[in-house]
PDB file of N, CA, C, O and CB in Angstrom:
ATOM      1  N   UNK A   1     -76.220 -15.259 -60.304  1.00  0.00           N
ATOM      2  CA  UNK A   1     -75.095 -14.362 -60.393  1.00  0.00           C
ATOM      3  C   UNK A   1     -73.764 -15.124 -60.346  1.00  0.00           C
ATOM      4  O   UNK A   1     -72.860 -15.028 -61.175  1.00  0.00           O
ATOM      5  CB  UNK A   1     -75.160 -13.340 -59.274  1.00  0.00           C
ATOM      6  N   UNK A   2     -73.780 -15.852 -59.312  1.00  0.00           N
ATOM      7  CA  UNK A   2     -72.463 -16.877 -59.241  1.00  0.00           C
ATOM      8  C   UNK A   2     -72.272 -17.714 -60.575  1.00  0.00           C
ATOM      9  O   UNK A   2     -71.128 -17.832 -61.012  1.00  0.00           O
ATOM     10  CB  UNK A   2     -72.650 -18.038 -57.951  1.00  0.00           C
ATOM     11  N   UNK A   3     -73.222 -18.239 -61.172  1.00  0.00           N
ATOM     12  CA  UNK A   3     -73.492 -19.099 -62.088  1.00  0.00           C
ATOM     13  C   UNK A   3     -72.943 -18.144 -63.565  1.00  0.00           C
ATOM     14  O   UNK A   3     -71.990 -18.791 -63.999  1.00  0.00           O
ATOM     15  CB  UNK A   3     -75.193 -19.578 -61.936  1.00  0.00           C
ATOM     16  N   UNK A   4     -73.043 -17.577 -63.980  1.00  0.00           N
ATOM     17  CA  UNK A   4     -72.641 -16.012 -64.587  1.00  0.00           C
ATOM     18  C   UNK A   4     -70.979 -16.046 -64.656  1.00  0.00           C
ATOM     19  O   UNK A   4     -70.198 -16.331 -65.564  1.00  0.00           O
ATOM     20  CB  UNK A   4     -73.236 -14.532 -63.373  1.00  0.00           C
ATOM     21  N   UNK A   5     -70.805 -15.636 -63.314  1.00  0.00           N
ATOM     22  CA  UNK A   5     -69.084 -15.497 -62.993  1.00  0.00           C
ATOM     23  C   UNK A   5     -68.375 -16.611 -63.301  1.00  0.00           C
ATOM     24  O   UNK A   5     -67.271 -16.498 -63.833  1.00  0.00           O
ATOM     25  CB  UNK A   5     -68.673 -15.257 -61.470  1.00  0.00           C
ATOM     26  N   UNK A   6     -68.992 -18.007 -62.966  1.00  0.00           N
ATOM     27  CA  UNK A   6     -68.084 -19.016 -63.224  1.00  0.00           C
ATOM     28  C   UNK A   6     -67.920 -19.709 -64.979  1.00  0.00           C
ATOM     29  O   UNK A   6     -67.094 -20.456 -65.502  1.00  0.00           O
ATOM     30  CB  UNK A   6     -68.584 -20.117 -62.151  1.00  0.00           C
ATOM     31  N   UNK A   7     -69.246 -18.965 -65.506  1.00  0.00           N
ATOM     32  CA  UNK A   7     -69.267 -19.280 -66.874  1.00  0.00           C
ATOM     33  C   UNK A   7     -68.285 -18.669 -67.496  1.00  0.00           C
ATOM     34  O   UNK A   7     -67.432 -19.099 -68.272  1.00  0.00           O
ATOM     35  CB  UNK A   7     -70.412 -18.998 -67.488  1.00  0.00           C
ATOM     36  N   UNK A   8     -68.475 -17.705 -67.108  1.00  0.00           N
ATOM     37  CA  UNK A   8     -67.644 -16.433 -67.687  1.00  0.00           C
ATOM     38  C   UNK A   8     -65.876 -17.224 -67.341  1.00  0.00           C
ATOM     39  O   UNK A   8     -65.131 -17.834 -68.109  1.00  0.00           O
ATOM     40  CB  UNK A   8     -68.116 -14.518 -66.508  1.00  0.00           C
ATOM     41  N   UNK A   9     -65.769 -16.980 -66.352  1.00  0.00           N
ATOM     42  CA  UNK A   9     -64.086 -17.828 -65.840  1.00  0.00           C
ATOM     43  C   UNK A   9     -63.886 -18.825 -66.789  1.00  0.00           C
ATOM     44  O   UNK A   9     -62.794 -18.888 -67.353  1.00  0.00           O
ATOM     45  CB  UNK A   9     -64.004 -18.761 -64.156  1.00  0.00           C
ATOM     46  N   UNK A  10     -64.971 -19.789 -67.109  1.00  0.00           N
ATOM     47  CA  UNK A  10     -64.482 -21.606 -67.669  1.00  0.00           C
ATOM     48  C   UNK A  10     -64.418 -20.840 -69.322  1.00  0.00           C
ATOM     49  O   UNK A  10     -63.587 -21.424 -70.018  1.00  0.00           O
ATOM     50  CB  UNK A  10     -66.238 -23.503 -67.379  1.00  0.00           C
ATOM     51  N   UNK A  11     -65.220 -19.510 -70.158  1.00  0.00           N
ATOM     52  CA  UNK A  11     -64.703 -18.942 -70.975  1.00  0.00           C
ATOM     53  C   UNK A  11     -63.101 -18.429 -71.164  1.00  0.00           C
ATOM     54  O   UNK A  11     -62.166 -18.463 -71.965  1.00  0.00           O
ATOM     55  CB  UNK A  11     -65.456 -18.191 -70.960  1.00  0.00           C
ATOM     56  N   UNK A  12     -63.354 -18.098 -70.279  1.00  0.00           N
ATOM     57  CA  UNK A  12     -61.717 -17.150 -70.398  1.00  0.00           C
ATOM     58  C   UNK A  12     -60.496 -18.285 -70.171  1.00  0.00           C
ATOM     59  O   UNK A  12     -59.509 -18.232 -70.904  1.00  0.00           O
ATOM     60  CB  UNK A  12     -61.494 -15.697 -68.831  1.00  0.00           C
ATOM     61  N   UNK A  13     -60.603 -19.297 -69.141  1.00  0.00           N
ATOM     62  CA  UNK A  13     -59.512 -20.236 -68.970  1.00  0.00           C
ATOM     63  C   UNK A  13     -59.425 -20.787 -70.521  1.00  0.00           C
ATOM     64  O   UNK A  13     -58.338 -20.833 -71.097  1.00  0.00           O
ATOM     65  CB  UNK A  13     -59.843 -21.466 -67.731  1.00  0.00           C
ATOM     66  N   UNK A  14     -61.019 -21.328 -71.344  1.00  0.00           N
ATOM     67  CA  UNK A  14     -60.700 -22.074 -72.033  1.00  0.00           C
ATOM     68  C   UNK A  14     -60.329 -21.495 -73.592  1.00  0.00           C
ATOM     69  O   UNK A  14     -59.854 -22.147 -74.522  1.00  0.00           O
ATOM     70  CB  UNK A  14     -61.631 -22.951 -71.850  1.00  0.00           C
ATOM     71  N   UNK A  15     -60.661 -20.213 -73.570  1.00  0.00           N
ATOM     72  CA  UNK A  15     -59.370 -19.484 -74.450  1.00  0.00           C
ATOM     73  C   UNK A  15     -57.799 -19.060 -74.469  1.00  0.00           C
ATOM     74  O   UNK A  15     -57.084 -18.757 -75.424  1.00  0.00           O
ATOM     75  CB  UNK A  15     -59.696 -18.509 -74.591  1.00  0.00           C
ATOM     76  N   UNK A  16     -57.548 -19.133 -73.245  1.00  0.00           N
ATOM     77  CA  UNK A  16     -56.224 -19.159 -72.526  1.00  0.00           C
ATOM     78  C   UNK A  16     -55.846 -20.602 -72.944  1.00  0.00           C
ATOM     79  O   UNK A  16     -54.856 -20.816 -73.644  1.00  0.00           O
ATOM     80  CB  UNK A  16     -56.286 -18.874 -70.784  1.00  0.00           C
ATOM     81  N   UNK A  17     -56.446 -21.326 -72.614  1.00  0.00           N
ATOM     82  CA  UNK A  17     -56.002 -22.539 -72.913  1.00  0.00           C
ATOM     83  C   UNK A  17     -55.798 -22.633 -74.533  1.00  0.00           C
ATOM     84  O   UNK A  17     -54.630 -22.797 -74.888  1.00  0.00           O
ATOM     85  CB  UNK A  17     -56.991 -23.560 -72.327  1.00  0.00           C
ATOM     86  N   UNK A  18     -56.638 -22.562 -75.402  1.00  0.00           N
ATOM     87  CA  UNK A  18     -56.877 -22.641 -76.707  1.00  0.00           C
ATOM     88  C   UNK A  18     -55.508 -22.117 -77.337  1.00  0.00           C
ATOM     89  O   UNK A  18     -54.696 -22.797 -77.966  1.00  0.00           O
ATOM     90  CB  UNK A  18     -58.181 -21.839 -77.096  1.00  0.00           C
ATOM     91  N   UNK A  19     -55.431 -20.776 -77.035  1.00  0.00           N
ATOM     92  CA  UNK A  19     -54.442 -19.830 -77.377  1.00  0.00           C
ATOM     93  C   UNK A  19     -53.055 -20.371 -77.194  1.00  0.00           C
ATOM     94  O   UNK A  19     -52.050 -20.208 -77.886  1.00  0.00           O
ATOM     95  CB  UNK A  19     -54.624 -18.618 -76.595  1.00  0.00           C
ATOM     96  N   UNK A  20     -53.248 -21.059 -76.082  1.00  0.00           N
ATOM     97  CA  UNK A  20     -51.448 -22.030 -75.881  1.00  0.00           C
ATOM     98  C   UNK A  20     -51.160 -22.771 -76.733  1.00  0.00           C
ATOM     99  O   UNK A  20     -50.009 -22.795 -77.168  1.00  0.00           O
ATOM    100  CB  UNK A  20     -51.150 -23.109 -74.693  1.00  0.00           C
ATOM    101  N   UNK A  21     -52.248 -23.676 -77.261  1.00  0.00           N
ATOM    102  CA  UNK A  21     -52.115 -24.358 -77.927  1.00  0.00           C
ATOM    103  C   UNK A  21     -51.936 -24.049 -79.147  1.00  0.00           C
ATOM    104  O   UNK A  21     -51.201 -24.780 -79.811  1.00  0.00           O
ATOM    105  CB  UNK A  21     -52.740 -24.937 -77.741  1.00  0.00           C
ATOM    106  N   UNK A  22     -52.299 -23.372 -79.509  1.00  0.00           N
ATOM    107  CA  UNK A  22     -52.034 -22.938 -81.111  1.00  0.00           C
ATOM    108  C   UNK A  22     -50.743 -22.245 -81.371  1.00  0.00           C
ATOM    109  O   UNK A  22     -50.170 -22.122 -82.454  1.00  0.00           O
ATOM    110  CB  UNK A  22     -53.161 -21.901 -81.661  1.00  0.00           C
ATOM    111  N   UNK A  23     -50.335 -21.758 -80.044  1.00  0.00           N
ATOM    112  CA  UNK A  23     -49.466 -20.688 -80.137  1.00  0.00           C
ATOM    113  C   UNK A  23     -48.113 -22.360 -80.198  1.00  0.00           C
ATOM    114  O   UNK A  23     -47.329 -22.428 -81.145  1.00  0.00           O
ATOM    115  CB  UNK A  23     -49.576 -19.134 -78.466  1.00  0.00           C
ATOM    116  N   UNK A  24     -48.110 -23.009 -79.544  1.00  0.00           N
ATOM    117  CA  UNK A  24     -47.085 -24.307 -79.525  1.00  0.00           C
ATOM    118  C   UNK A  24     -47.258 -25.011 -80.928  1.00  0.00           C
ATOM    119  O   UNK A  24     -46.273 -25.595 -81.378  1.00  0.00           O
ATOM    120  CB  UNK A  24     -47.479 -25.500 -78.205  1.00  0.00           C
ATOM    121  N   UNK A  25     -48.471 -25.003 -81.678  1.00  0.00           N
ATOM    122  CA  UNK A  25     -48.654 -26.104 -83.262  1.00  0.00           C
ATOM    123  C   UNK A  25     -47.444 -24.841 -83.713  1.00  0.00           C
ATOM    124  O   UNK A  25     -46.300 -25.232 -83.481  1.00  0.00           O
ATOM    125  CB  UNK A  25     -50.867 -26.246 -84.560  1.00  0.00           C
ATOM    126  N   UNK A  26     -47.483 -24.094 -84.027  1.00  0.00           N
ATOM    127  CA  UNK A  26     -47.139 -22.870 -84.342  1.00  0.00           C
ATOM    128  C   UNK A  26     -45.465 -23.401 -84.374  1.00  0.00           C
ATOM    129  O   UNK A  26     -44.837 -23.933 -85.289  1.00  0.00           O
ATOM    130  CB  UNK A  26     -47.727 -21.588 -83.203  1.00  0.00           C
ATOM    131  N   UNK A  27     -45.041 -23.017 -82.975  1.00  0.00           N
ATOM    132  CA  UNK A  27     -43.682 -23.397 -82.882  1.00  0.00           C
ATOM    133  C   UNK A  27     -43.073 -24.801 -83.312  1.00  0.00           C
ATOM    134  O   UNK A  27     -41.945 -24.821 -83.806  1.00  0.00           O
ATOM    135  CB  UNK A  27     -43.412 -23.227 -81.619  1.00  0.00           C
ATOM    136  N   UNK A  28     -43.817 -26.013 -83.130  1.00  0.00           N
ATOM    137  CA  UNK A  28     -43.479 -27.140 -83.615  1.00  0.00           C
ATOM    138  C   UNK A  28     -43.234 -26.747 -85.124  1.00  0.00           C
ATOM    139  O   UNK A  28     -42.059 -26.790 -85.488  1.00  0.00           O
ATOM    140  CB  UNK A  28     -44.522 -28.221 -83.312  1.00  0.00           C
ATOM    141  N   UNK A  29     -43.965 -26.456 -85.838  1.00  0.00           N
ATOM    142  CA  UNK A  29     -44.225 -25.894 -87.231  1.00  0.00           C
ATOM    143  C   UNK A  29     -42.398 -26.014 -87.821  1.00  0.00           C
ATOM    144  O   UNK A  29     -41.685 -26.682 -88.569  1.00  0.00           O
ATOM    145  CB  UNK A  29     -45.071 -23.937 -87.124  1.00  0.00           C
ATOM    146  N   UNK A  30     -42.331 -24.658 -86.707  1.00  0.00           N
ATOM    147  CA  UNK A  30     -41.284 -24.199 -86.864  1.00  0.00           C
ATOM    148  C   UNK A  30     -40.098 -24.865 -86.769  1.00  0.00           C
ATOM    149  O   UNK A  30     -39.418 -24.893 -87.794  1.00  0.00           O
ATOM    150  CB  UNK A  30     -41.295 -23.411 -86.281  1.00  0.00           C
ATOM    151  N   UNK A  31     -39.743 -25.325 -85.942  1.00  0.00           N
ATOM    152  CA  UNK A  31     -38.184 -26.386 -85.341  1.00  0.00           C
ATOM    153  C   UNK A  31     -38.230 -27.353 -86.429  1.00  0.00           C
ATOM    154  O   UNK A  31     -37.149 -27.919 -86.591  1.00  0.00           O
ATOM    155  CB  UNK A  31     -38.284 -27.438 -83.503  1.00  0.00           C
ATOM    156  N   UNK A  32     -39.229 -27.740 -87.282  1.00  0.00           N
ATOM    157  CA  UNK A  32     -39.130 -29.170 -88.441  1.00  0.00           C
ATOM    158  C   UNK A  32     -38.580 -28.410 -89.448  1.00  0.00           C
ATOM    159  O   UNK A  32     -37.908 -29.029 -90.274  1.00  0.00           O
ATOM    160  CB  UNK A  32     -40.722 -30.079 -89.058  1.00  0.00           C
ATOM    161  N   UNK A  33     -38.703 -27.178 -89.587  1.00  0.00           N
ATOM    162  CA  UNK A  33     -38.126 -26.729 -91.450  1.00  0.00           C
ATOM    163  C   UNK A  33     -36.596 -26.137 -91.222  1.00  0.00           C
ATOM    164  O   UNK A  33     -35.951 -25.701 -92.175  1.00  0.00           O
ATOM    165  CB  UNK A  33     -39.329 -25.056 -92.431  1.00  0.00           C
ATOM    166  N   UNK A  34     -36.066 -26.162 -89.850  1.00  0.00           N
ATOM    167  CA  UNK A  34     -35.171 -25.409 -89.816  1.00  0.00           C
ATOM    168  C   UNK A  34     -33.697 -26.418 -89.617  1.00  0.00           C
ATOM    169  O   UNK A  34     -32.563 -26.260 -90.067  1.00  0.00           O
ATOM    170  CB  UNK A  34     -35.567 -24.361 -88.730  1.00  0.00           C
ATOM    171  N   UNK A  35     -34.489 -27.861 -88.442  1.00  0.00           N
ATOM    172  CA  UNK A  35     -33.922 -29.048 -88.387  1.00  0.00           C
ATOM    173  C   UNK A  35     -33.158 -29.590 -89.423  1.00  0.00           C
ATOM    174  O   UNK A  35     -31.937 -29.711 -89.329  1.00  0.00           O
ATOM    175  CB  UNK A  35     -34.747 -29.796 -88.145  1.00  0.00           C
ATOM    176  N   UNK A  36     -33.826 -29.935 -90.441  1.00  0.00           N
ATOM    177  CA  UNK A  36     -33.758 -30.534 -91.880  1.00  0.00           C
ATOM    178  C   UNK A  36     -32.468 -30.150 -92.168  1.00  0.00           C
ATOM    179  O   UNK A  36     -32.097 -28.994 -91.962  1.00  0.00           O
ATOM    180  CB  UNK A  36     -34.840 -30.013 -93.007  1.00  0.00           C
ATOM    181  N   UNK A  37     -31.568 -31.205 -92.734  1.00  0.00           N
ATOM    182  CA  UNK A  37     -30.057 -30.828 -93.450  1.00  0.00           C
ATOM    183  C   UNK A  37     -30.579 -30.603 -94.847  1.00  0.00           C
ATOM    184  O   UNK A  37     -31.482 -31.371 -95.179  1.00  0.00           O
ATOM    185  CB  UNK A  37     -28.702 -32.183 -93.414  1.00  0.00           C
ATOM    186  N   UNK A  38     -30.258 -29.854 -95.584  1.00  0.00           N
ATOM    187  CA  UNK A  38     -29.760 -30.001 -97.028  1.00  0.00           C
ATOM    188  C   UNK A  38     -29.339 -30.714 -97.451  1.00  0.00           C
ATOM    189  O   UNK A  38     -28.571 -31.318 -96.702  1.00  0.00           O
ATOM    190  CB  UNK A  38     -29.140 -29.467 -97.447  1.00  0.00           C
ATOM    191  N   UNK A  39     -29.441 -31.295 -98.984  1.00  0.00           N
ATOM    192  CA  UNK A  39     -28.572 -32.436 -99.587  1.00  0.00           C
ATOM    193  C   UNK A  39     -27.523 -31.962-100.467  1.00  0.00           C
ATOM    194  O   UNK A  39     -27.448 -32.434-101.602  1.00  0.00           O
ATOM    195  CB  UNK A  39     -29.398 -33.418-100.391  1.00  0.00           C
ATOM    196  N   UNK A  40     -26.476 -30.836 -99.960  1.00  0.00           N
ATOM    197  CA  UNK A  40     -25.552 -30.829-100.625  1.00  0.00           C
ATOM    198  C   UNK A  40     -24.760 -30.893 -99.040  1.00  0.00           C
ATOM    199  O   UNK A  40     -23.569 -31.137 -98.848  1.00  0.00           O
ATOM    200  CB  UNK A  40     -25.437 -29.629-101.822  1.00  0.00           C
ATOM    201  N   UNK A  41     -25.472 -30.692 -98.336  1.00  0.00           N
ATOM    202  CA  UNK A  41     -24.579 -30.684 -96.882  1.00  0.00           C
ATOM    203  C   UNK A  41     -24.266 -31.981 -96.448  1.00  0.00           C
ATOM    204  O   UNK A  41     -23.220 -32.382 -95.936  1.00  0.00           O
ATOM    205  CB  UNK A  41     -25.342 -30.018 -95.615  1.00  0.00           C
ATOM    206  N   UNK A  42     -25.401 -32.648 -96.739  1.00  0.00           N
ATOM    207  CA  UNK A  42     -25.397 -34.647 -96.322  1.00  0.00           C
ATOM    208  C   UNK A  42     -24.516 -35.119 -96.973  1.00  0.00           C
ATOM    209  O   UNK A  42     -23.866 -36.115 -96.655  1.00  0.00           O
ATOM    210  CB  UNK A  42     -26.744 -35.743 -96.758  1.00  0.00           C
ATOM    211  N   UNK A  43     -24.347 -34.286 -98.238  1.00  0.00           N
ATOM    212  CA  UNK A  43     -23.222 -34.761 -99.590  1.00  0.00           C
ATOM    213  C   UNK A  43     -22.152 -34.596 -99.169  1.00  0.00           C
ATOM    214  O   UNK A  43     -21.407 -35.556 -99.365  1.00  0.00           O
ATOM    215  CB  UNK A  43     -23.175 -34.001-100.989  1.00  0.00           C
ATOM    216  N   UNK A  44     -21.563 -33.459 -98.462  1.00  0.00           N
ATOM    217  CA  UNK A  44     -19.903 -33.123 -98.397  1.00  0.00           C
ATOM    218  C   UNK A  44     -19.945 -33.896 -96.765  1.00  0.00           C
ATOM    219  O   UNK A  44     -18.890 -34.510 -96.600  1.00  0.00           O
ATOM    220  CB  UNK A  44     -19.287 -30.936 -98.503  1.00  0.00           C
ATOM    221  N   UNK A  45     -20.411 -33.953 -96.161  1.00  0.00           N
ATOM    222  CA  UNK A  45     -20.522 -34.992 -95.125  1.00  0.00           C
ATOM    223  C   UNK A  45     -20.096 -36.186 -95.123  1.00  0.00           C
ATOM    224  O   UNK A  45     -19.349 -36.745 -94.320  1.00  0.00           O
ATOM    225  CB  UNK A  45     -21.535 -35.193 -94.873  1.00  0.00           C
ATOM    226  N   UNK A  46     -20.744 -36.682 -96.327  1.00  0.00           N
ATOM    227  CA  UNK A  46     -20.589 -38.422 -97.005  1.00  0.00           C
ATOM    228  C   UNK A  46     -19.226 -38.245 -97.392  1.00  0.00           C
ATOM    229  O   UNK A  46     -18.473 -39.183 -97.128  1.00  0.00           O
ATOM    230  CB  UNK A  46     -21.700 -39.003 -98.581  1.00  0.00           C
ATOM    231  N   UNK A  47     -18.625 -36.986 -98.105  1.00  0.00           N
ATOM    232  CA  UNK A  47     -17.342 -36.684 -98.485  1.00  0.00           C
ATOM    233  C   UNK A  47     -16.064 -36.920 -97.249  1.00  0.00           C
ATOM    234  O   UNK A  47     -15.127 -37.705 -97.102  1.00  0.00           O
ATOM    235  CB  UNK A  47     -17.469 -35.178 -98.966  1.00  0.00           C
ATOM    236  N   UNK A  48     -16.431 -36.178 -96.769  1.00  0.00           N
ATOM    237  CA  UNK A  48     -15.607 -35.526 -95.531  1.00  0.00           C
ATOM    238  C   UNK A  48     -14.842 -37.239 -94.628  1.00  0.00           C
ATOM    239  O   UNK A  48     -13.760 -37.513 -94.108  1.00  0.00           O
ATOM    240  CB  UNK A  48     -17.130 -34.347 -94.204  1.00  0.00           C
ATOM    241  N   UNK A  49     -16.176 -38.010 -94.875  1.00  0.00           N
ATOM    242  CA  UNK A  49     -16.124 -38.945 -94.003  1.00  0.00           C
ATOM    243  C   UNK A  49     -15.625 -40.355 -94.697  1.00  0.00           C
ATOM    244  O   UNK A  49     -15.600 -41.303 -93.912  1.00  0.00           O
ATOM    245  CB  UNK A  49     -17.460 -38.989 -93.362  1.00  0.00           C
ATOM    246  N   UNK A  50     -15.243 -40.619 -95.987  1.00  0.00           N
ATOM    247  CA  UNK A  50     -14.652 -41.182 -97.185  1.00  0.00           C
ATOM    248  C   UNK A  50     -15.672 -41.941 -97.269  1.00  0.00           C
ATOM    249  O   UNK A  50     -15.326 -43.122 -97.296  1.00  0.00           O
ATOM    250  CB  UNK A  50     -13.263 -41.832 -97.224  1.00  0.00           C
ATOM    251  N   UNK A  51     -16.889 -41.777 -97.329  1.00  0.00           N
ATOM    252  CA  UNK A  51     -17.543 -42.789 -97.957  1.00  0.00           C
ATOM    253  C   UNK A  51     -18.066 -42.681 -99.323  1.00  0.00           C
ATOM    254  O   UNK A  51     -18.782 -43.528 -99.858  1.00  0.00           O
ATOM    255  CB  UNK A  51     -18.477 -43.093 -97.225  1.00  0.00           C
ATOM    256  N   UNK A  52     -17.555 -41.289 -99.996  1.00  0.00           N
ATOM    257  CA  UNK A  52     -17.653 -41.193-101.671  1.00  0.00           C
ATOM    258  C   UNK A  52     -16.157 -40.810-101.930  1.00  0.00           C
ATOM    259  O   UNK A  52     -15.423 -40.524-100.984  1.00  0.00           O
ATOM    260  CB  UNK A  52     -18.875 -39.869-102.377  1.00  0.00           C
ATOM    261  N   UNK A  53     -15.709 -40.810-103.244  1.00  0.00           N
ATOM    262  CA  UNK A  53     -14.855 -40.275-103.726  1.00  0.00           C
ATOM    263  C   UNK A  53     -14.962 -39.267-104.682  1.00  0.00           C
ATOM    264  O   UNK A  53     -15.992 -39.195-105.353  1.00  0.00           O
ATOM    265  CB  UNK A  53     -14.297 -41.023-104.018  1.00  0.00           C
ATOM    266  N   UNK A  54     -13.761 -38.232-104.891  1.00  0.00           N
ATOM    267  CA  UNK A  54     -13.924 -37.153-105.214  1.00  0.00           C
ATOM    268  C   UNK A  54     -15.170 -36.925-106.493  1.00  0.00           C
ATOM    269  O   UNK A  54     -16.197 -36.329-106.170  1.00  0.00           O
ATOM    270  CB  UNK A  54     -12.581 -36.776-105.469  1.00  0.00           C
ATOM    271  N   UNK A  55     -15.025 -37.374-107.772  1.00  0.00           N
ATOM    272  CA  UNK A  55     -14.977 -38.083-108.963  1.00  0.00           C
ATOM    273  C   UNK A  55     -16.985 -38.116-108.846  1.00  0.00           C
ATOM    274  O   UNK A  55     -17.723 -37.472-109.592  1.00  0.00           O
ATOM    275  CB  UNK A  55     -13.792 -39.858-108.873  1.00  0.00           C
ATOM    276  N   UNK A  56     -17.472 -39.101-107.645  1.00  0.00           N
ATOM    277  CA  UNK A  56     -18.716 -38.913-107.124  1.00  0.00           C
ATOM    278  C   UNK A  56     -19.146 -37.870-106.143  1.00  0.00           C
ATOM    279  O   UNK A  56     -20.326 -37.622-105.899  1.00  0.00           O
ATOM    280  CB  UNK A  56     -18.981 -39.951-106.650  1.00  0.00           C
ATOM    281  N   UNK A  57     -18.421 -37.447-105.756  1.00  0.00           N
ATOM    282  CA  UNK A  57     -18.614 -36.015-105.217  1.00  0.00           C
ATOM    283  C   UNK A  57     -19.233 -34.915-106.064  1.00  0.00           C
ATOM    284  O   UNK A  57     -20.310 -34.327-105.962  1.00  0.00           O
ATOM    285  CB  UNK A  57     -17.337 -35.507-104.845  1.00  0.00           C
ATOM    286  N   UNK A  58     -18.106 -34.800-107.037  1.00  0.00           N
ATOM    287  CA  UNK A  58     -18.387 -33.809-107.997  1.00  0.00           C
ATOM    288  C   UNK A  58     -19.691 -33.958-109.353  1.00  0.00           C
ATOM    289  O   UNK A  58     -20.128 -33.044-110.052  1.00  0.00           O
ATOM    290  CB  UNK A  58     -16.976 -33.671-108.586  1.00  0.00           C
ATOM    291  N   UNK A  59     -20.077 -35.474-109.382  1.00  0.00           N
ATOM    292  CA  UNK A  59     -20.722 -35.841-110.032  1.00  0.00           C
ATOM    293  C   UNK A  59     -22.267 -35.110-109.451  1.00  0.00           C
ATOM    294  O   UNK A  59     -22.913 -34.238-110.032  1.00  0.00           O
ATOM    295  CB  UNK A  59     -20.406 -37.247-110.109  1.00  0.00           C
ATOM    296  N   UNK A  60     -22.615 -35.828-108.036  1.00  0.00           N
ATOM    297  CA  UNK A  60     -23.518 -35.244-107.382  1.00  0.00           C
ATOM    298  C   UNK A  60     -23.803 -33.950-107.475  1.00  0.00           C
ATOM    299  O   UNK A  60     -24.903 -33.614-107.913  1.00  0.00           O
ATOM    300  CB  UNK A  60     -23.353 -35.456-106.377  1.00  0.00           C
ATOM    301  N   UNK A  61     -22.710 -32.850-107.014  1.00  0.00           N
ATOM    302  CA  UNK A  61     -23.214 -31.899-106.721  1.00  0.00           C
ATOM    303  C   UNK A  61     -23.676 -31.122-107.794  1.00  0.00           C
ATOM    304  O   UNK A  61     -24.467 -30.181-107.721  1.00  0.00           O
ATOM    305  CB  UNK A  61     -22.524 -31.384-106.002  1.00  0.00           C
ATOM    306  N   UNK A  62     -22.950 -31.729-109.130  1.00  0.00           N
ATOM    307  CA  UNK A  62     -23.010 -31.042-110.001  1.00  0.00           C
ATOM    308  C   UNK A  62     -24.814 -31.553-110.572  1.00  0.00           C
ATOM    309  O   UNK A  62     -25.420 -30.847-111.378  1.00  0.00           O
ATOM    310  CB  UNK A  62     -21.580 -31.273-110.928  1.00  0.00           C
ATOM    311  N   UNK A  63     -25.383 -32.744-110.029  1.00  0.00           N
ATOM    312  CA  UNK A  63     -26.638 -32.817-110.093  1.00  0.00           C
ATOM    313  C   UNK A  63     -27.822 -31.981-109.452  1.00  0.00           C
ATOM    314  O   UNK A  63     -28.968 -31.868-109.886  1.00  0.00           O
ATOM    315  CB  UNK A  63     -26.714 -33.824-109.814  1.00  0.00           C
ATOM    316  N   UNK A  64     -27.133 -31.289-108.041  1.00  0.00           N
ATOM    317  CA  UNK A  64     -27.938 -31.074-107.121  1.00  0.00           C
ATOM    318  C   UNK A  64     -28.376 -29.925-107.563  1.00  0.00           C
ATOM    319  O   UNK A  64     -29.530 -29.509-107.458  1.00  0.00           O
ATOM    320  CB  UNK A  64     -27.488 -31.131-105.876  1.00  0.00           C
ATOM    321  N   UNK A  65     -26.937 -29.077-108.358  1.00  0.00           N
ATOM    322  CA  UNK A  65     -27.063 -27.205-108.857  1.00  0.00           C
ATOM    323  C   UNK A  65     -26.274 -26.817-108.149  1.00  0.00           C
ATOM    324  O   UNK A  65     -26.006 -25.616-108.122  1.00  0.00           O
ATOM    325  CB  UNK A  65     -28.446 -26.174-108.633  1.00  0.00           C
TER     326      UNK A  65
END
C-alpha cells in the first residue's frame, strides 16, 4: 500500500517537474525573436552615430524595402 502511494507521488512530482520544463523551453523560445534588432534599425543606428553617410544611408535602406 505504501509502495502504491509513493509511486504514485514520484508520478505526479515527475510531471510537475516535466511540465516546468517545457513550460520555460517555451519562454526561452520566446525572449530570442523579440530580442533581435532589425536591420533597418542597426542601419539608422550606424547613421545616427556617423559611421555612414547620408548618400549610404539611403542607398541601404533603399535595399532593405
Amino acid at each position: 500500500m505504501i509502495t502504491l502511494l509513493l509511486l504514485f507521488a514520484f508520478v505526479v512530482v515527475g510531471l510537475l517537474l516535466f511540465s516546468r520544463w517545457v513550460i520555460r523551453i517555451g519562454e526561452k523560445d520566446k525572449k530570442v525573436t523579440h530580442d533581435k534588432p532589425k536591420a533597418v534599425d542597426i542601419l539608422q543606428e550606424r547613421y545616427m552615430h556617423g559611421e555612414i553617410d547620408e548618400a549610404t544611408f539611403k542607398a541601404i535602406k533603399k535595399d532593405l524595402g
